[in-house]
Z-matrix of the N, CA and C atoms (Angstrom, degrees):
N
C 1 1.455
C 2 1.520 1 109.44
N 3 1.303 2 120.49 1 136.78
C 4 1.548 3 130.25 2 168.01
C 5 1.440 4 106.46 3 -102.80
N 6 1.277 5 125.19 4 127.36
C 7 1.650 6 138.13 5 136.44
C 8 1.593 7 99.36 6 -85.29
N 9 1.768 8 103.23 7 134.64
C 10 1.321 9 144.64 8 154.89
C 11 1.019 10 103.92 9 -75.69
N 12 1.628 11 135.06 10 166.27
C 13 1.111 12 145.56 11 153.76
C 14 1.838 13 103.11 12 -157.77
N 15 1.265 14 119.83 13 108.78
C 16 1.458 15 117.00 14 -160.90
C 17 2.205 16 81.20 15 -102.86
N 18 1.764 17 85.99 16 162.04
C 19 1.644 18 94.65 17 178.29
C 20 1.385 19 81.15 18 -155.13
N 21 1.768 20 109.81 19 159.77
C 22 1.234 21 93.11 20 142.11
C 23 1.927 22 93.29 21 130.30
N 24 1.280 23 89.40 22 -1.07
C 25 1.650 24 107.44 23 174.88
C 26 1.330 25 118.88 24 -97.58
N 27 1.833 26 107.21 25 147.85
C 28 1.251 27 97.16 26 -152.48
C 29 1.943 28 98.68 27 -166.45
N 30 1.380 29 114.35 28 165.37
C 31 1.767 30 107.70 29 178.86
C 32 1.989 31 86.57 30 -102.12
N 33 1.570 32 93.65 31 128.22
C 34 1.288 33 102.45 32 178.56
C 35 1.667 34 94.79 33 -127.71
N 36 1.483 35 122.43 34 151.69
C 37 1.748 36 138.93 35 156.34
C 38 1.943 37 90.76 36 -53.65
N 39 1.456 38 111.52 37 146.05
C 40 1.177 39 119.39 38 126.74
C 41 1.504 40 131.78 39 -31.49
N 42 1.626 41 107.62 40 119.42
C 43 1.999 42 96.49 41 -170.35
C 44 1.565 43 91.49 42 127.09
N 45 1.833 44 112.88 43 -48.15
C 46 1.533 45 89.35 44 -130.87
C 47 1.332 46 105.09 45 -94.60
N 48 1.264 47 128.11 46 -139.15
C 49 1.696 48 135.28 47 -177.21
C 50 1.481 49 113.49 48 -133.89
N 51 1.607 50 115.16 49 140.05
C 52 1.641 51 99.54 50 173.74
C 53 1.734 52 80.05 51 -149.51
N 54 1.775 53 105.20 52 136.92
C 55 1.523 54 108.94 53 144.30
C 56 1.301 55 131.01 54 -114.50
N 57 1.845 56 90.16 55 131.41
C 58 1.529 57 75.86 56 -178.99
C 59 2.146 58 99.23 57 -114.58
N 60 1.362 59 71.25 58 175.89
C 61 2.119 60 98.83 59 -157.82
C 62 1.804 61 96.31 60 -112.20
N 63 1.520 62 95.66 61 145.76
C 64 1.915 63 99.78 62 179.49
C 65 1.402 64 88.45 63 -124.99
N 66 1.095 65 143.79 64 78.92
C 67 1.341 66 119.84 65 158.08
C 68 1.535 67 122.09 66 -49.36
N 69 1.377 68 89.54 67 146.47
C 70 1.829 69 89.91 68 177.27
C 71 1.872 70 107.42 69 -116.76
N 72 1.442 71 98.96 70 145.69
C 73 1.471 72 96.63 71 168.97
C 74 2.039 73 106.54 72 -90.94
N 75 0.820 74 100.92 73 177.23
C 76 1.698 75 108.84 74 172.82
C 77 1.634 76 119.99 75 103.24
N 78 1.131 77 121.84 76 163.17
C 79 1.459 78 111.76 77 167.22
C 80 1.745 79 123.90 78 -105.92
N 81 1.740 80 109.58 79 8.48
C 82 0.894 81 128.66 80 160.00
C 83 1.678 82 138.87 81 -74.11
N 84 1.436 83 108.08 82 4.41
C 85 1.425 84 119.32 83 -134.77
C 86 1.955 85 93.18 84 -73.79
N 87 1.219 86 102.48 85 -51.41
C 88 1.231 87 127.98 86 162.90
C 89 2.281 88 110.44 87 -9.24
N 90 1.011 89 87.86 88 -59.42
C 91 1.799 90 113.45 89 176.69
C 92 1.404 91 121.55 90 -57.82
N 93 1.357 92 105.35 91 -24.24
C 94 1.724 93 117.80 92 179.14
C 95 1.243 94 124.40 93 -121.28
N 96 1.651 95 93.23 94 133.67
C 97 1.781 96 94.43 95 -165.05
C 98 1.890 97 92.70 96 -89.59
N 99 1.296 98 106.89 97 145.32
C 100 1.746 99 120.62 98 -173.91
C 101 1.274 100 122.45 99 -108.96
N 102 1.048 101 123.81 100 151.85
C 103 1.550 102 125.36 101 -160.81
C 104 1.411 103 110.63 102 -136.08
N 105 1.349 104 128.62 103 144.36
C 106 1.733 105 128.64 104 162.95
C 107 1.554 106 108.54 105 -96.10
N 108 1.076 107 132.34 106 122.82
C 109 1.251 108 142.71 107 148.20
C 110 1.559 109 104.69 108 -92.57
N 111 1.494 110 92.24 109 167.56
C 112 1.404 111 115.29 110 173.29
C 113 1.587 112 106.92 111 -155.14
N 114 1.870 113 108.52 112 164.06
C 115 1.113 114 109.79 113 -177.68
C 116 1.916 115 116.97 114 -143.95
N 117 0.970 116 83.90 115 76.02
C 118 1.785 117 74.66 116 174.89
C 119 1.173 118 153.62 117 -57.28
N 120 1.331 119 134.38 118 142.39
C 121 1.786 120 110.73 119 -137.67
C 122 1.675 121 77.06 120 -63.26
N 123 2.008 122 99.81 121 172.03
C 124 0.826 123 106.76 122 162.47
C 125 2.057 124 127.18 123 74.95
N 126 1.483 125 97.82 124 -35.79
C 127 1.569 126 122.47 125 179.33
C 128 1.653 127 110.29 126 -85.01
N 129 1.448 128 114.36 127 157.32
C 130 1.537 129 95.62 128 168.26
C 131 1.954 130 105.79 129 -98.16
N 132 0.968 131 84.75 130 -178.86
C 133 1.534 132 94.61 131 -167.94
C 134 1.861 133 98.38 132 -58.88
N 135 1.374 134 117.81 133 147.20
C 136 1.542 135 119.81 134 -178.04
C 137 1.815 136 97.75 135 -150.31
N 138 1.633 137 86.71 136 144.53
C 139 1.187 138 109.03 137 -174.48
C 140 1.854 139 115.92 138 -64.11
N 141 0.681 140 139.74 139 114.81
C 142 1.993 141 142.14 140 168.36
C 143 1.453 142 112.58 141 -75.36
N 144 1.466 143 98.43 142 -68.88
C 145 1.738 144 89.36 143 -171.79
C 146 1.553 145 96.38 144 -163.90
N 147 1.451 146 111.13 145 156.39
C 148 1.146 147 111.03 146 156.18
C 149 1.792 148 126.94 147 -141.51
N 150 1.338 149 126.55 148 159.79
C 151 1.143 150 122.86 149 170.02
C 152 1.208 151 133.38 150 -98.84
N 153 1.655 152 135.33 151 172.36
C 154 1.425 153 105.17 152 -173.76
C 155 1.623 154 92.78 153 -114.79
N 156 1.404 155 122.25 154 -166.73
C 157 1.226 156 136.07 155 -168.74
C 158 1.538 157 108.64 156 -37.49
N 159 1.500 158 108.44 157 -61.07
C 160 1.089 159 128.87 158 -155.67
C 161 1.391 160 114.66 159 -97.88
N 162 1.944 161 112.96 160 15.32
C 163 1.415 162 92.70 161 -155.18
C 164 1.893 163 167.49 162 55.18
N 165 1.584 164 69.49 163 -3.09
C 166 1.653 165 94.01 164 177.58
C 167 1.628 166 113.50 165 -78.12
N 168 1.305 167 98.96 166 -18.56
C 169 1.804 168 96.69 167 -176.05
C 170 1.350 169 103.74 168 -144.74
N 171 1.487 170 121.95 169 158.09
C 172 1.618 171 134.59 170 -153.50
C 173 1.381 172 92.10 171 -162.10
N 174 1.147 173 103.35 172 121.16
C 175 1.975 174 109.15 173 153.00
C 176 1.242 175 98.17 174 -144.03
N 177 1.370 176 81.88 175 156.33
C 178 1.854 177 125.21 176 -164.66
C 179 1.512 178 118.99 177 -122.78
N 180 1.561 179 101.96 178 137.50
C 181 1.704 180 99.49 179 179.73
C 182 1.584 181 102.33 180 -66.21
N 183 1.493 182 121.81 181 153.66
C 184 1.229 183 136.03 182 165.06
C 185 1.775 184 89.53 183 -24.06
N 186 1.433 185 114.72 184 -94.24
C 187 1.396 186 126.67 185 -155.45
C 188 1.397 187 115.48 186 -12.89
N 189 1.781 188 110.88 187 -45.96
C 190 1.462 189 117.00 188 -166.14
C 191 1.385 190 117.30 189 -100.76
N 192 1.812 191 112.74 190 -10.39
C 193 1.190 192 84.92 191 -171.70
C 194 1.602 193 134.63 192 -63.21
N 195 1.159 194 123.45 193 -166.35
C 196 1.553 195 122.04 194 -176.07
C 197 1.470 196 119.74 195 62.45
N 198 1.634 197 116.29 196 -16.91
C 199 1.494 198 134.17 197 -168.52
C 200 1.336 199 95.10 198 -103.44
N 201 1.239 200 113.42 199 -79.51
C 202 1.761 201 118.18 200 -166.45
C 203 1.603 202 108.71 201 -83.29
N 204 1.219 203 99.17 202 149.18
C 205 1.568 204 115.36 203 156.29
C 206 1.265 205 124.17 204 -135.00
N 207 1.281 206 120.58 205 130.62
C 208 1.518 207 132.77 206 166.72
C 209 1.431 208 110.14 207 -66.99
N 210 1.259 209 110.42 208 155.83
C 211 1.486 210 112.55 209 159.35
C 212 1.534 211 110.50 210 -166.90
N 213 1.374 212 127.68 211 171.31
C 214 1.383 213 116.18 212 168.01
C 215 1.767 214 106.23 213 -146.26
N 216 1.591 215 108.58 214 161.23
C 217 1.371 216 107.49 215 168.62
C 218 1.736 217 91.48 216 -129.40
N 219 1.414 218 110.04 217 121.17
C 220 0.957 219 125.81 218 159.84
C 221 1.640 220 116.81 219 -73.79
N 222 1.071 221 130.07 220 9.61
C 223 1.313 222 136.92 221 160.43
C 224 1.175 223 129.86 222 -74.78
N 225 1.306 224 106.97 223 -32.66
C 226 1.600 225 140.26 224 -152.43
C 227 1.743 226 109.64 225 -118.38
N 228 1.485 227 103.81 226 -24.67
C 229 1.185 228 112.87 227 -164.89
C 230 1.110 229 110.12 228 57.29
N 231 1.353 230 130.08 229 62.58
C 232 1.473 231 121.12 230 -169.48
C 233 2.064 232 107.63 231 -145.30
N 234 1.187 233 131.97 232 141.92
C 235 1.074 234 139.09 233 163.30
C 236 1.134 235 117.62 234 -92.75
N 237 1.270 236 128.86 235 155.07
C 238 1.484 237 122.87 236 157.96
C 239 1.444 238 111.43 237 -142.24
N 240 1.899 239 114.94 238 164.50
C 241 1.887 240 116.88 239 156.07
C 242 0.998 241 90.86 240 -122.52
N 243 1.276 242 105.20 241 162.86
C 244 1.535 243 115.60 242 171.98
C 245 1.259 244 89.14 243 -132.70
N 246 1.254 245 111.56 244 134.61
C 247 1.661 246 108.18 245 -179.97
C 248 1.636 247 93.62 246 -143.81
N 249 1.386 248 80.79 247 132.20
C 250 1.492 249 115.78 248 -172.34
C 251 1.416 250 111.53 249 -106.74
N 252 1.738 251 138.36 250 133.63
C 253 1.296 252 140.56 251 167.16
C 254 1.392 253 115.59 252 71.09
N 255 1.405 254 118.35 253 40.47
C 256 1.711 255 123.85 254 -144.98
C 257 1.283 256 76.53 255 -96.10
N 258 1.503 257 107.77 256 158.02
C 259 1.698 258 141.44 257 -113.98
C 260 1.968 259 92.57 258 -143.29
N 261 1.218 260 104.85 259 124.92
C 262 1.686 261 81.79 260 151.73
C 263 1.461 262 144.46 261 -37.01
N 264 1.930 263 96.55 262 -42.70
C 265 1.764 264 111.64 263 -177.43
C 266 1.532 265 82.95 264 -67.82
N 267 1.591 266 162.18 265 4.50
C 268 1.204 267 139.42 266 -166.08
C 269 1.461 268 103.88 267 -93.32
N 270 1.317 269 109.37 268 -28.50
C 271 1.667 270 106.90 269 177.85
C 272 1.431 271 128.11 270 -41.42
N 273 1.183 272 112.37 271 145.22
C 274 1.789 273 111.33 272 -154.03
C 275 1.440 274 102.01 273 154.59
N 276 1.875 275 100.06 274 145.34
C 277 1.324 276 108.44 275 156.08
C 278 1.199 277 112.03 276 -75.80
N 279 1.351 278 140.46 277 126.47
C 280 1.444 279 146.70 278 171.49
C 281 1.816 280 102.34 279 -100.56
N 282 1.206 281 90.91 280 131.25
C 283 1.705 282 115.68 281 166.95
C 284 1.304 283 126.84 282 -124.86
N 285 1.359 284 107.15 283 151.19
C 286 1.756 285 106.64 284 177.99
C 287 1.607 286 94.17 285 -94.27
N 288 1.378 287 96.23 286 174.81
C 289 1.713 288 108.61 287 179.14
C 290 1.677 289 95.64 288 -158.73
N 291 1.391 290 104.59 289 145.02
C 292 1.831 291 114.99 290 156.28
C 293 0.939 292 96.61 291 -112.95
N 294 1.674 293 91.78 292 145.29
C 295 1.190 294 136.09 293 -173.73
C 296 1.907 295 107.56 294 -107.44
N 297 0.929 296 132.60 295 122.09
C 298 1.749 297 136.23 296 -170.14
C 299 1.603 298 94.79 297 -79.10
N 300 1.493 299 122.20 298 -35.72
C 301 1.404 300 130.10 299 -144.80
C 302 1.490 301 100.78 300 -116.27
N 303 1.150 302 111.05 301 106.64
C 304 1.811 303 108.03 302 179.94
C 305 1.724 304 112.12 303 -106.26
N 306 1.811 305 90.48 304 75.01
C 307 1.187 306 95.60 305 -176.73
C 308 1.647 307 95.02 306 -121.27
N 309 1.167 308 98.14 307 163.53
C 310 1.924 309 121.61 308 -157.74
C 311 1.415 310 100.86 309 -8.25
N 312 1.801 311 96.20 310 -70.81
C 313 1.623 312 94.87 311 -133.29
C 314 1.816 313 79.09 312 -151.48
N 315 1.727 314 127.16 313 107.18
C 316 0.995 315 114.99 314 156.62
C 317 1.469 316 121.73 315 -145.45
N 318 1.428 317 108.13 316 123.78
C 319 1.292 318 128.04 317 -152.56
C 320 1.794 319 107.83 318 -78.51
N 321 1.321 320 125.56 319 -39.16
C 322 1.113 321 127.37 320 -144.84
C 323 1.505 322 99.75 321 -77.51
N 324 1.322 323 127.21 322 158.15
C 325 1.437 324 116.38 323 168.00
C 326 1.603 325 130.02 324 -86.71
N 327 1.455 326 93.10 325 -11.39
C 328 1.987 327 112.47 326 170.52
C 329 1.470 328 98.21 327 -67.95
N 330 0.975 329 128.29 328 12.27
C 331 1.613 330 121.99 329 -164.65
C 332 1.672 331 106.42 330 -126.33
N 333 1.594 332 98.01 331 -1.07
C 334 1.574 333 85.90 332 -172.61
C 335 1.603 334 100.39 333 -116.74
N 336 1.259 335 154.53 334 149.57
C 337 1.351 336 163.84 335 -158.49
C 338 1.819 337 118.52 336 -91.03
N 339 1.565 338 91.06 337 -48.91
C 340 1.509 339 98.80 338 -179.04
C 341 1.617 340 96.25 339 -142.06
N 342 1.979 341 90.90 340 152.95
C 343 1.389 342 112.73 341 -157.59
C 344 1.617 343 88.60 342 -128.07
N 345 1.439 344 114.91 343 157.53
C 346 1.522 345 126.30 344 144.54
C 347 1.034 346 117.81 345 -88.82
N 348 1.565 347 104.85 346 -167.19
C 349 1.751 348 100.24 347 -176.72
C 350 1.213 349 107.19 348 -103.51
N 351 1.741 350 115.13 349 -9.62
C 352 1.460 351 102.61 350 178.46
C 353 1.348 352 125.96 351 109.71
N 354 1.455 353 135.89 352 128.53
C 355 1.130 354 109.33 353 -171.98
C 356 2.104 355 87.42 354 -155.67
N 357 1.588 356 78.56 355 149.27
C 358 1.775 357 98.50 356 -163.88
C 359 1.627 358 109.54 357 -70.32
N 360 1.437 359 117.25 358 126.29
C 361 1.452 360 111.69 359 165.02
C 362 1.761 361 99.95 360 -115.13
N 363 1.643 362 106.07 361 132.95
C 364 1.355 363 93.27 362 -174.21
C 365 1.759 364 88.16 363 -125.12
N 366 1.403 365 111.48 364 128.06
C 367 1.630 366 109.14 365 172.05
C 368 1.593 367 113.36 366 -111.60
N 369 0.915 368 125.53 367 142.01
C 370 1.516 369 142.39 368 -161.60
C 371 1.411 370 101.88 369 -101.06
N 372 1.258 371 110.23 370 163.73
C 373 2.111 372 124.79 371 169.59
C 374 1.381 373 91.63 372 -84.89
């Protein structure tokens, strides 16, 4: 079993930058490819980005690319976004998720095993 624990949320201006971090507990962490969701009030939950096992590969919803980046240190057990030029539409609880299956590209959230609790990015005009 993996526990998430996302940090790293925050009220930012339009323009600015926030990273947030998933730590993972376990000694498995290594094995699961990870994902960012987000949820906007009102919105259903939507996929952001995800990484694969090894960090070697990252995809991004249309909305973010060029803005966000994924990354991971499997050392650390740790995920990260870095989101760059964040948007009013960016507001949202954002969560990490594992993924069991480190295959290409999977968007859905029934597909991922373990969730955090989430943590608020609120961006302003």
């Amino acid at each position: 079993q993996v526990q998430l624990v996302e940090s790293g949320g925050g009220l930012v201006q339009a323009g600015g930058s926030l990273r947030l971090s998933c730590a993972a507990s376990g000694r498995t962490f290594s094995s699961y490819a990870m994902g960012w969701f987000r949820r906007a009030p009102g919105k259903e939950r939507e996929f952001v980005a995800r990484t694969s096992r090894s960090g070697g590969s990252a995809y991004y919803t249309d909305s973010v690319k060029g803005r966000f980046t994924m990354s991971r240190d499997n050392a650390k057990n740790t995920v990260y976004l870095q989101m760059n030029s964040l948007k009013p539409e960016d507001t949202a609880v954002y969560y990490c998720a594992a993924d069991q299956t480190d295959i290409r590209l999977r968007t859905n959230p029934r597909d991922y095993t373990y969730w955090g609790q989430g943590t608020q990015v609120t961006v302003s005009s």
